[in-house]
Structures are given as structure tokens and as C-alpha cells.
SEFITOR-568527 format. One record per residue (C-alpha): residue number from 1; residue in three letters; x, y, z. Coordinates in pm, whole numbers, plus 50000, padded with zeros to 5 digits. Example, Ala and Ser with C-alpha at 12.3 -4.5 7.8 and 13.67 -1.06 7.14 Angstrom:
{1,'Ala',{51230,49550,50780}};
{2,'Ser',{51367,49894,50714}};
This chain:
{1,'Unk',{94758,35433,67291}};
{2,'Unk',{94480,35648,67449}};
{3,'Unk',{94420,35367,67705}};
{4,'Unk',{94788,35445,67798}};
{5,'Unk',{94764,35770,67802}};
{6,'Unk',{94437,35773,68051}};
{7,'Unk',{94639,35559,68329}};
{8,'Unk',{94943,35788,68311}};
{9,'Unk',{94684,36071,68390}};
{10,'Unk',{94501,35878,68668}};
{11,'Unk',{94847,35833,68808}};
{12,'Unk',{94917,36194,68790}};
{13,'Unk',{94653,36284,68930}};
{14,'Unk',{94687,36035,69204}};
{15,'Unk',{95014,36175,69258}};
{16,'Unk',{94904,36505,69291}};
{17,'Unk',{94636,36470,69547}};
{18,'Unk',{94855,36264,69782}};
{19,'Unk',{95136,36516,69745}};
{20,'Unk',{94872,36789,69816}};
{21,'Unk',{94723,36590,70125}};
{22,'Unk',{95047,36578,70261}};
{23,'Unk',{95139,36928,70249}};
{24,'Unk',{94822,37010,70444}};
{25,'Unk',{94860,36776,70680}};
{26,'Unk',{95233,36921,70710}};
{27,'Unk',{95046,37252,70777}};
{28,'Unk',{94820,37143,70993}};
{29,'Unk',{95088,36980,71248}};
{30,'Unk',{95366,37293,71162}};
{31,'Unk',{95359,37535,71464}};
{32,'Unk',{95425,37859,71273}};
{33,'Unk',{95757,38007,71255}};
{34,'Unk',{95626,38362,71398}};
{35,'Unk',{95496,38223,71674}};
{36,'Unk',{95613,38388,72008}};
{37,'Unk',{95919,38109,72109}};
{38,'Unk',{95794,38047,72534}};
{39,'Unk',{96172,38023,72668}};
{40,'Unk',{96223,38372,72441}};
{41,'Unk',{96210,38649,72753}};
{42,'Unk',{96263,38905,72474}};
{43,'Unk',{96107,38840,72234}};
{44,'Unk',{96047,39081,71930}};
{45,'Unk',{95750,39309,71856}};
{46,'Unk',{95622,39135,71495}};
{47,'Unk',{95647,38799,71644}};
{48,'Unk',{95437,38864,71988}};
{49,'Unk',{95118,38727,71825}};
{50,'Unk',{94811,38553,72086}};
{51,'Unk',{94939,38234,72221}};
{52,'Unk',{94583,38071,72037}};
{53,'Unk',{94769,38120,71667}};
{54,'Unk',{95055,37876,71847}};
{55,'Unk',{94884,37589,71983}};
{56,'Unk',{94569,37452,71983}};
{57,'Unk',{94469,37512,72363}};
{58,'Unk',{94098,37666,72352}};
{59,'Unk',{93986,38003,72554}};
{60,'Unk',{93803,37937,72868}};
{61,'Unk',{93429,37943,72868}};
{62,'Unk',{93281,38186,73057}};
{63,'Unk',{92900,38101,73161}};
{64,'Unk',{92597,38390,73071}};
{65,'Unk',{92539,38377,73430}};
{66,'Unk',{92905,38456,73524}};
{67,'Unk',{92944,38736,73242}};
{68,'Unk',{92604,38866,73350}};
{69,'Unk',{92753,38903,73741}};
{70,'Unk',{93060,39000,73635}};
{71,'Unk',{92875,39328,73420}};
{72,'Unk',{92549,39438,73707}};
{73,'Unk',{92881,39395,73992}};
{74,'Unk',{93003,39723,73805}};
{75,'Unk',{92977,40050,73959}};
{76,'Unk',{92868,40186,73610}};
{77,'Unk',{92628,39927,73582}};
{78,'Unk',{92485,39981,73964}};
{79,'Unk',{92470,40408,73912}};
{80,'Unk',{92280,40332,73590}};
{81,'Unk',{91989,40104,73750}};
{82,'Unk',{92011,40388,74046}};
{83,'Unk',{91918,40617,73776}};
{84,'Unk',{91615,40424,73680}};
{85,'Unk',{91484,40346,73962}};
{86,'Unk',{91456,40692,74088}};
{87,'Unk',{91261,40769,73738}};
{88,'Unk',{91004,40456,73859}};
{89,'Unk',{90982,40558,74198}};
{90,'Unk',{90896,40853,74091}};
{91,'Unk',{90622,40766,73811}};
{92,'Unk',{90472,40478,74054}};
{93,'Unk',{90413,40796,74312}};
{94,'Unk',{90228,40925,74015}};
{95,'Unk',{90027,40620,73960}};
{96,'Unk',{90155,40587,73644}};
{97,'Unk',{90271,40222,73699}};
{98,'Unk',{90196,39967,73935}};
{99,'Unk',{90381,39621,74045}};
{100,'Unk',{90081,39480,73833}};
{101,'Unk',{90189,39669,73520}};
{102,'Unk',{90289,39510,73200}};
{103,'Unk',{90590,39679,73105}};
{104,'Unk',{90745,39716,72780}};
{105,'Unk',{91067,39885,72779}};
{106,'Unk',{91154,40003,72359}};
{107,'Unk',{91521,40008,72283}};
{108,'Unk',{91634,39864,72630}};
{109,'Unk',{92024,39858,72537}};
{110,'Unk',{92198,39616,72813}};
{111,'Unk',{91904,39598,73079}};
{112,'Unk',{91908,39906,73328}};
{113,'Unk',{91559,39980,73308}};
{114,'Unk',{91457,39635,73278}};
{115,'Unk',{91627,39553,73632}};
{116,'Unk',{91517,39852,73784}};
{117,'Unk',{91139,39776,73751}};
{118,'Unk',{91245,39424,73871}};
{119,'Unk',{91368,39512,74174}};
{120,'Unk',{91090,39743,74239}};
{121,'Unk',{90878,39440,74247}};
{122,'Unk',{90724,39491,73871}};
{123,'Unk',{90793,39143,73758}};
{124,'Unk',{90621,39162,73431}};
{125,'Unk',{90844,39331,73229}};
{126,'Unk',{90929,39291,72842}};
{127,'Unk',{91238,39456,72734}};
{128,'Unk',{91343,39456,72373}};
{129,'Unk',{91665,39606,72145}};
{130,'Unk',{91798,39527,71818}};
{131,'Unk',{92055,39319,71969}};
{132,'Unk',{91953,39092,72269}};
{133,'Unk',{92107,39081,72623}};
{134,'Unk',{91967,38786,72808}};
{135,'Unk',{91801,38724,73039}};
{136,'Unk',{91685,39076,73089}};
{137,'Unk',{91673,39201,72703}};
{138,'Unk',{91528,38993,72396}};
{139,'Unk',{91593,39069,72040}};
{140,'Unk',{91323,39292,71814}};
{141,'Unk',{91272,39595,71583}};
{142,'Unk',{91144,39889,71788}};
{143,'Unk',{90993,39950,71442}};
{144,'Unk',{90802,39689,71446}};
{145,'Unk',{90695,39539,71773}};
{146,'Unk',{90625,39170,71745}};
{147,'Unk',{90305,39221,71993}};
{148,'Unk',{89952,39219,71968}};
{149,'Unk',{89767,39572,72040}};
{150,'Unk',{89722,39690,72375}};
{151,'Unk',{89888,39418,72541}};
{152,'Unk',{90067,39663,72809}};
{153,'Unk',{89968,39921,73034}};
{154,'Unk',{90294,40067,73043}};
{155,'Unk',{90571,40169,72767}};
{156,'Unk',{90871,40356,72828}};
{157,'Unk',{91185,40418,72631}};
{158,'Unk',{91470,40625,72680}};
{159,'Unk',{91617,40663,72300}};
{160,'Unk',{91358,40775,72123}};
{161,'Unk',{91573,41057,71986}};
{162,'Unk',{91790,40800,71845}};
{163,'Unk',{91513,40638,71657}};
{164,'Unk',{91555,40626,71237}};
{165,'Unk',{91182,40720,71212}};
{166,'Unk',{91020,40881,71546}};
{167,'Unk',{90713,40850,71358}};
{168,'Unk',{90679,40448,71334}};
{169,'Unk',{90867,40433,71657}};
{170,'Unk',{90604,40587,71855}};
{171,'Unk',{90336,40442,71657}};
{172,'Unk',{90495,40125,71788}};
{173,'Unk',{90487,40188,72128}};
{174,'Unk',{90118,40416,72148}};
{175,'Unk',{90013,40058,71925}};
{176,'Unk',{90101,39793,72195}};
{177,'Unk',{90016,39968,72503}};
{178,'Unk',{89640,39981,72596}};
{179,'Unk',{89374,40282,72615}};
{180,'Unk',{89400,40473,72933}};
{181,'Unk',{89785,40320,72988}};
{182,'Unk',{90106,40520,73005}};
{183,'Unk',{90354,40572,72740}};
{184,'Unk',{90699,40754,72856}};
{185,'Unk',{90986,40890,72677}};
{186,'Unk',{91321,41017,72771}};
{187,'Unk',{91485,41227,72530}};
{188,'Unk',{91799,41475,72503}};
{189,'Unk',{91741,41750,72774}};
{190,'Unk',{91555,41995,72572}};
{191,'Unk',{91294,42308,72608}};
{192,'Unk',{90942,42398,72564}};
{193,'Unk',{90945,42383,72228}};
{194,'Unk',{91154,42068,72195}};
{195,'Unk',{90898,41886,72420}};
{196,'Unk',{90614,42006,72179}};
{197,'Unk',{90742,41844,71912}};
{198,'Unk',{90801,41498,72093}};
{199,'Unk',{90430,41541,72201}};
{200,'Unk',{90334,41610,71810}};
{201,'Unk',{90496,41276,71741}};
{202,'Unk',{90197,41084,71980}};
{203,'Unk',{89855,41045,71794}};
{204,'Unk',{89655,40861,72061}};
{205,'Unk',{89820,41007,72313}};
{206,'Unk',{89720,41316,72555}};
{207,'Unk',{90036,41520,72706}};
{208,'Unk',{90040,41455,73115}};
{209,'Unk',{90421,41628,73200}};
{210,'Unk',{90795,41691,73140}};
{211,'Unk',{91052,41732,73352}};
{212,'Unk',{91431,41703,73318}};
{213,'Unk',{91588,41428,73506}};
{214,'Unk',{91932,41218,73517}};
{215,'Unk',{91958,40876,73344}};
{216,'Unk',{92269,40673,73340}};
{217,'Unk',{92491,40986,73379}};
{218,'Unk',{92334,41183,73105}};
{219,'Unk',{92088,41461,73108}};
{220,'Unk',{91771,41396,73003}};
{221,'Unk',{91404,41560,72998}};
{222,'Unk',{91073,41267,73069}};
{223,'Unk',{90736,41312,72858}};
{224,'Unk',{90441,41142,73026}};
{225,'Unk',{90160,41038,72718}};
{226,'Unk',{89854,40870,72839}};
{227,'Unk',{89648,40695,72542}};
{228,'Unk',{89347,40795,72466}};
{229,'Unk',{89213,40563,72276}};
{230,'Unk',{89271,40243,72044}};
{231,'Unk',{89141,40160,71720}};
């Protein structure tokens, strides 16, 4: 009796998994019902859904290389690196950096700095944000730089007032640029006092200047830090 009883369950079960194969191969093939009908020229507002829920036709590839043109070809993009190039042009008249210099640049975003120094003829230049942009950006915590100490001569960041801890961000930066090289910051456009308390922020660092320039369309006020010394 039981021995009955087990083949009329292995033919249930059977059953069941072809009946359930079928249905999802049903679904598979089914173009949905809601799908926006080509020969429609009206067709109604809940059913215009992307053409990719329809069929099975895949999006184009677009090519880093092609996105990347496609992005620096912007006049947004071109005013920005404009921006920053003025800054270097400026701070290289200074003798604050040199087309020798080892740049890093701390919470890069897209690239503008990064391209700027490039087309300035600095060619060694490390930019680094929480969320890579190759080829000009790579991916790291401005908290914690993955560099050995003193392994730039130059380190400049423009968001260090969006920082979660100022503190260990300029630690950061005062940690992986060399004695006697350049650290500058770009924050909010700000006063005396304001500046004072960026400068507070820099333990190794000795105050050179401020002034308040434009970058990328916003207002902002550059602190010059030269290091002093490494541990």
C-alpha cells in the first residue's frame, strides 16, 4: 500500500514541476499585455512603458572613451577646468607647484582639477573621490589615503568644508605630502576669522595666504599651508 502511495506522489510531483516549467516558459515567451502596441499612434498614458520591458532588444553600449568626450565637450565641463587652471597658473607663479610636482588632488569629484594640471603640463597627478571617474579620478577614502607618507609635494582639495571630519581629512592630506611641500584648500568664501579656523585644522603646516577666487562657478576663498615638518 505505501509503495503505492509513494509513486502516486512521485507522479504528482512530476506533474507539478512540468506544469510549473511550462508556465514559466509561457512567461518568458508572453510579450506583456501593457506593453505600448507599435501600430497604436495613441496610445494611453499607463501603457507607455520603455520599449526594453517589450522586447528583448538590448541598449546600445556606449564606450568610457565616448561618454568621457561626450562630458569634457560640455561648456560646463570646459568653464570648470577654466576655473582651475587659472587657480594653477596662479600658484605655479608662486612656485608653489611645478610640472615636476606630484600632485594629489583629495575629493576630486568628476576630474576638473585633475585635467587642469594636465594640460598645464603637470603629468603626475593622482586624483582620488569616493566614487571613481576614470581615467582622470580613482576610487579612495579622503579619510584614509591609501599612500605612503610624504609621497607628494603637492596636495590640493577644493571640498574640504564638505568633509565628515576636517580633522582626519587634513591629517590625510598634511600626512602624504612631504616636508617643505604645499598643501591647498578651497573652501566656502569666508572671512578672517573663518580662514583662522581652516588654518587651526593644519598641524604641520605653516599659514602662507588666502584669497577669494572663482571655482567652477562658485565662490570660493584658497588657503596656502606649507609643511613644516614630518614625523
Amino acid at each position: 500500500m505505501e509503495r503505492h502511495i509513494q509513486i502516486f506522489l512521485n507522479k504528482l510531483s512530476l506533474a507539478a514541476i512540468t506544469i510549473a516549467t511550462l508556465t514559466l516558459l509561457l512567461l518568458y515567451l508572453q510579450t506583456p499585455e501593457t506593453c505600448v502596441d507599435q501600430s497604436d499612434p495613441n496610445p494611453k498614458p499607463h501603457t507607455r512603458f520603455p520599449r526594453s520591458t517589450c522586447d528583448f532588444t538590448h541598449r546600445s553600449y556606449i564606450s568610457l572613451d565616448k561618454r568621457n568626450r561626450r562630458i569634457w565637450s560640455t561648456n560646463a565641463w570646459v568653464r570648470a577646468v577654466s576655473s582651475y587652471t587659472s587657480l594653477f597658473k596662479t600658484l605655479q607663479g608662486q612656485n608653489h607647484i611645478s610640472n615636476h610636482s606630484r600632485v594629489l588632488i583629495v575629493s576630486a569629484g568628476p576630474g576638473h582639477a585633475v585635467m587642469a594640471l594636465n594640460d598645464l603640463g603637470v603629468s603626475d597627478v593622482t586624483g582620488v573621490e569616493l566614487v571613481d571617474s576614470p581615467p582622470l579620478v580613482s576610487r579612495a577614502d579622503p579619510h584614509n589615503l591609501p599612500f605612503f607618507d610624504g609621497v607628494f609635494d603637492f596636495g590640493f582639495s577644493g571640498y574640504l568644508d564638505r568633509a565628515l571630519f576636517r580633522g582626519r581629512y587634513v591629517g590625510e592630506m598634511e600626512r602624504t605630502v612631504r616636508s617643505g611641500g604645499v598643501c591647498v584648500v578651497a573652501v566656502e568664501e569666508c572671512g578672517t576669522r573663518e580662514v583662522e579656523d581652516v588654518v587651526k585644522l593644519f598641524k604641520r603646516s605653516k599659514f602662507v595666504n588666502a584669497k577669494n577666487v572663482t571655482l567652477a562657478g562658485e565662490m570660493m576663498t584658497r588657503i596656502v599651508m606649507r609643511l613644516t615638518n614630518h614625523p
